[in-house]
C-alpha positions, -999 to +999 in steps of 0.1 A: +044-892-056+034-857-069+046-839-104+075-819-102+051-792-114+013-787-117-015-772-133-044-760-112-078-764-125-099-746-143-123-742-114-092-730-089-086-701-113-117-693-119-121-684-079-090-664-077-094-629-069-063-615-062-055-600-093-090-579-093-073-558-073-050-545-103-085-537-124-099-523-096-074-493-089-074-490-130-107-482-129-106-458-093-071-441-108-086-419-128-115-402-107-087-396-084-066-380-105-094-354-122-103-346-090-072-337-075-065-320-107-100-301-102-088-292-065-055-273-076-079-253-101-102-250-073-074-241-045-062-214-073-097-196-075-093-193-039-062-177-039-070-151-070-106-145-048-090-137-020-065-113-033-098-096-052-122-100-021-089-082+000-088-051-029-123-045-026-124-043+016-093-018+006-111+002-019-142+006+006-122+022+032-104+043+009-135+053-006-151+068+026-117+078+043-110+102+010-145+115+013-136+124+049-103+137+046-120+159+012-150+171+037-124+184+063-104+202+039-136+221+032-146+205-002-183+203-013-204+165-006-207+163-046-166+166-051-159+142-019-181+115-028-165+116-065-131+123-051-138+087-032-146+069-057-118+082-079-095+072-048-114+035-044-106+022-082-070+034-081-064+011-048-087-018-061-064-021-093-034-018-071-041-046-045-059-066-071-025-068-090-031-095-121-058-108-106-075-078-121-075-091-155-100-120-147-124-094-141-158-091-167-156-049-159-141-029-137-155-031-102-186-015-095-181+014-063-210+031-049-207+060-024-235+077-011-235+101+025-264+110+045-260+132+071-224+129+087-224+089+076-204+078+042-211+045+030-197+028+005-198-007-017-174-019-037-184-051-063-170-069-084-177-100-108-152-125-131-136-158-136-110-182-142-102-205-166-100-240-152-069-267-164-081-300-154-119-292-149-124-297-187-125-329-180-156-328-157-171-301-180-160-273-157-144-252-178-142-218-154-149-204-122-166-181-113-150-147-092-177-121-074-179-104-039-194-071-025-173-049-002-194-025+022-181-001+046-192+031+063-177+058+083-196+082+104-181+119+108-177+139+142-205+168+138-188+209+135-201+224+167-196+259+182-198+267+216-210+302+231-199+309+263-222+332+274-211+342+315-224+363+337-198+381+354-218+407+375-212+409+408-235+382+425-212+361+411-187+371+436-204+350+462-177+321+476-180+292+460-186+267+492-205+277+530-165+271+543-155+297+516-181+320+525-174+318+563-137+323+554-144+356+537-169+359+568-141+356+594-114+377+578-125+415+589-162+433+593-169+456+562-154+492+570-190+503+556-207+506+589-238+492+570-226+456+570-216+450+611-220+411+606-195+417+577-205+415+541-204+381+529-214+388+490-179+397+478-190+416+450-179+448+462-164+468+436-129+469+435-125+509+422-154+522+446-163+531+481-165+492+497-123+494+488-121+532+510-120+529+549-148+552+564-119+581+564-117+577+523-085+559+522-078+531+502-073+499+515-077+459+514-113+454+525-140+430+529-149+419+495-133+404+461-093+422+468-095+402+500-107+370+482-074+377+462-051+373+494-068+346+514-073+376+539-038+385+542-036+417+528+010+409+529+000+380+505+008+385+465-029+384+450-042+355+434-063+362+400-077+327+397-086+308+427-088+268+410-101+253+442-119+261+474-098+256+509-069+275+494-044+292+521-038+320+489-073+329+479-111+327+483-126+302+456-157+328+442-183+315+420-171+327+390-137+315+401-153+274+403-168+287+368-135+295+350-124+262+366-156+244+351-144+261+317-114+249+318-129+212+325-149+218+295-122+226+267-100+192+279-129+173+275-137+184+241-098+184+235-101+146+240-137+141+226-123+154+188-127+132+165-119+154+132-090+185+132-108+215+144-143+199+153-147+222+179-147+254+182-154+277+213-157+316+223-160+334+260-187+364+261-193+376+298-219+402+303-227+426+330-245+454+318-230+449+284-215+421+267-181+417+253-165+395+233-136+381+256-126+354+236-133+355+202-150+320+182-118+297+177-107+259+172-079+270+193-090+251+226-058+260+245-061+294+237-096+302+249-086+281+282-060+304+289-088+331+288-113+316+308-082+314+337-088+354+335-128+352+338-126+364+375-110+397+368-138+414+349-162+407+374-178+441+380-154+469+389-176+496+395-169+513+362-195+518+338-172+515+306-160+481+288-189+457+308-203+480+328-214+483+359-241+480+386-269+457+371-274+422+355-290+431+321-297+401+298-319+424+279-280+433+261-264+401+271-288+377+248-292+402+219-257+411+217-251+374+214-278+368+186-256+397+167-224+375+173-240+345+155-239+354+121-254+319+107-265+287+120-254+255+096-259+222+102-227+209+113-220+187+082-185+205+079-159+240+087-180+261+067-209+247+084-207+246+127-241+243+142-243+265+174-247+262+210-250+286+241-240+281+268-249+308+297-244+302+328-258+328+355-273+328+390-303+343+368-312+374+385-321+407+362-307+437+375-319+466+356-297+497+368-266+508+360-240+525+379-229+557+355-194+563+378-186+592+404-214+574+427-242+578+399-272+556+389-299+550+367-325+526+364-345+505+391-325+483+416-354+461+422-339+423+412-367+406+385-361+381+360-351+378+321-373+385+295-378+350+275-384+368+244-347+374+241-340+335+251-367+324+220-350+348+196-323+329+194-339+296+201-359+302+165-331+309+144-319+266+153-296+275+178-293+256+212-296+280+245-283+259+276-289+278+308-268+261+339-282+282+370-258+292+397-286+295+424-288+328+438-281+327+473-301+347+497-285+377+510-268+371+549-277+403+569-301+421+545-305+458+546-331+482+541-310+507+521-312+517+488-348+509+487-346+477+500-325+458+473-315+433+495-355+429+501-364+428+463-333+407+453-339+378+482-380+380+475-372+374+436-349+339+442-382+319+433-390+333+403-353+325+390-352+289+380-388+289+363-379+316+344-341+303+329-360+272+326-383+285+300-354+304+283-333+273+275-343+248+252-358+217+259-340+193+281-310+220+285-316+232+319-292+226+342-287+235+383-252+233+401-242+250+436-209+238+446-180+238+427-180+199+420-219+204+407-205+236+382-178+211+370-199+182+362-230+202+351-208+218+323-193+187+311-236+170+311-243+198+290-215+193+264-224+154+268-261+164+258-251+189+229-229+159+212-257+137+216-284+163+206-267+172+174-266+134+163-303+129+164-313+166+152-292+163+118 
């Protein structure tokens, strides 16, 4: 029979090992502790770098945004870029809250611009006192981060419109067009029995008188007015070809192609007043139409008048009679009075446009059925073209191909001979006028529309890689 109660050996006791256990965790307890003591320090510095790291991505956008916003206003490079960085430490010590105070210094902020591109850099260096990481020698944390950020500014461009409004431009815009005007009536002038299908016929001279010396709707631009319907209320701007009303003209699918052009660039703004645009048609003088303004609306509601000046016959205002870019281009030159580099308002860099079907008419109808100078149809002089081309301004030439005249005559020294013979010479010659790359050919009015909207496309893109 056993004891009530016994002892167990010595050697049983010795082979326990259950109460290890108790020493064990002893010993593991406090590793555990110091580090999750050393994580809450740790999880802390994360917080207070985070809230830095998010004032310093603040502060690099302010810095570049106020350098924008100081550029616009018409303020010098030197006070923008100070003005930004002024900006940049206000808003870092703002979002950076009392975080700021375990900065070493206030944060360093750079902000440089070259050409139309701001960049700036925000940096910043400090630390944090640990709690717990004493006690694995850790006594701070360290707090640094670099903020960069760059903005890159719309270029100030202006925009000649430089248009030839002399009569060739009065040609219908389409074949269907011109067979409209074709159909309606045959010229009252005996001279034209197949009907006169260049519509240029002035609207205060003979081609509007029937062969008794009346007045009347005739073949030619008044008829292009009414769709041939001399009862209908005349149409000044004919939008579209095919149109009951009116006659689409050349210079009618060129005011359209305007018009295209100044949404675009409406759209394509990227900074208050980035564009500006004027309208200078030429006959055998050029006028300022539209004067140089950021007013885009404005200058499209002038270009919806374009086909009213077209030549009249009268040798005041325009002119009359010839095609003389010999005024046109220097005239122009005289209008720009500087060339900048687009880097601000004070500073547009300048592009003409001129659109033309090219031919150089060199007479000039002086009114009561006078004339001077030959009517022989050449080409421009490209010393007028490089004139302007040396002072850094861009000369586009879109050419409105010259159409051969239907049912040429042998009057008036043969100018229908000279002016069909000199079609070939055209495009070389407004080829060499424009600048490199700017030389541009559209017929129908689709081709005028898109051809204007390539050549703002190309300007944009040329003024990025030039400045």
């Amino acid at each position: 029979m056993k004891p009530p109660f016994a002892f167990p050996s010595l050697v049983s006791f010795v082979r326990d090992r259950r109460a290890n256990v108790i020493v064990l965790f002893a010993f593991i307890l406090i590793p555990i502790v110091g580090l999750s003591s050393l994580a809450i320090d740790y999880g802390s510095a994360l917080a207070k770098k985070a809230q830095l790291n998010s004032a310093a991505d603040a502060a690099a956008l302010a810095a570049i945004n106020q350098a924008q916003a100081d550029i616009i206003a018409g303020d010098t490079t030197t006070f923008a870029i100070s003005d930004g960085i002024a900006q940049a430490q206000k808003v870092f010590a703002s979002n950076a809250g009392a975080a700021f105070a375990l900065l070493s210094a206030a944060p360093t902020i750079t902000l440089t611009r070259t050409g139309q591109t701001f960049s700036s850099s925000v940096a910043y260096q400090g630390s944090m006192n640990t709690h717990f990481g004493k006690l694995f020698h850790v006594s701070a944390m360290n707090l640094s981060n670099t903020s960069n950020s760059s903005l890159t500014m719309g270029m100030y461009l202006s925009f000649y419109l430089l248009l030839d409004v002399s009569g060739s431009m009065g040609i219908p815009s389409t074949a269907s067009e011109i067979n409209r005007l074709a159909a309606i009536n045959p010229d009252f002038l005996n001279l034209y029995p197949g009907g006169c299908t260049l519509s240029c016929h002035f609207t205060a001279y003979p081609a509007c008188q029937d062969i008794n010396g009346n007045t009347t709707y005739c073949q030619g631009f008044n008829l292009t007015r009414t769709g041939g319907n001399s009862q209908n209320t005349p149409v000044s701007f004919c939008q579209q070809p095919g149109t009951a009303d009116c006659i689409q003209l050349r210079l009618d699918a060129v005011a359209y192609a305007v018009q295209q052009l100044l949404a675009t660039a409406q759209e394509t703004q990227t900074i208050p007043s980035q564009f500006a645009v004027g309208l200078y048609p030429f006959i055998a003088q050029m006028q300022t139409y539209q004067a140089l303004t950021t007013s885009l609306s404005t200058v499209s509601a002038a270009a919806g008048n374009l086909t009213s000046l077209i030549d009249n016959g009268t040798p005041t205002g325009l002119g009359s009679g010839g095609t003389h870019f010999e005024n046109a281009l220097p005239a122009l030159n005289n209008v720009i009075a500087s060339v900048g580099d687009g880097s601000g308002p004070s500073s547009y860099k300048p592009f003409v446009f001129m659109v033309t079907d090219g031919a150089q008419d060199n007479q000039y109808q002086l009114g009561n059925g006078n004339w001077s100078g030959s009517n022989s149809a050449t080409t421009l002089n490209e010393a007028n073209c490089t004139t302007l081309k040396n002072r850094g301004i861009t000369l586009a030439v879109l050419y409105v191909p010259y159409v051969p005249i239907p049912n040429p005559t042998t009057i008036w020294n043969d100018e229908d001979g000279y002016a069909n013979a000199n079609i070939p010479n055209i495009p070389p010659s407004l080829k060499a006028c424009a600048s490199p790359g700017f030389f541009f050919t559209a017929s129908t009015p689709t081709d005028i529309t898109n051809a204007m909207q390539a050549m703002f496309a190309q300007s944009l893109q040329a003024a990025r890689l030039t400045h």
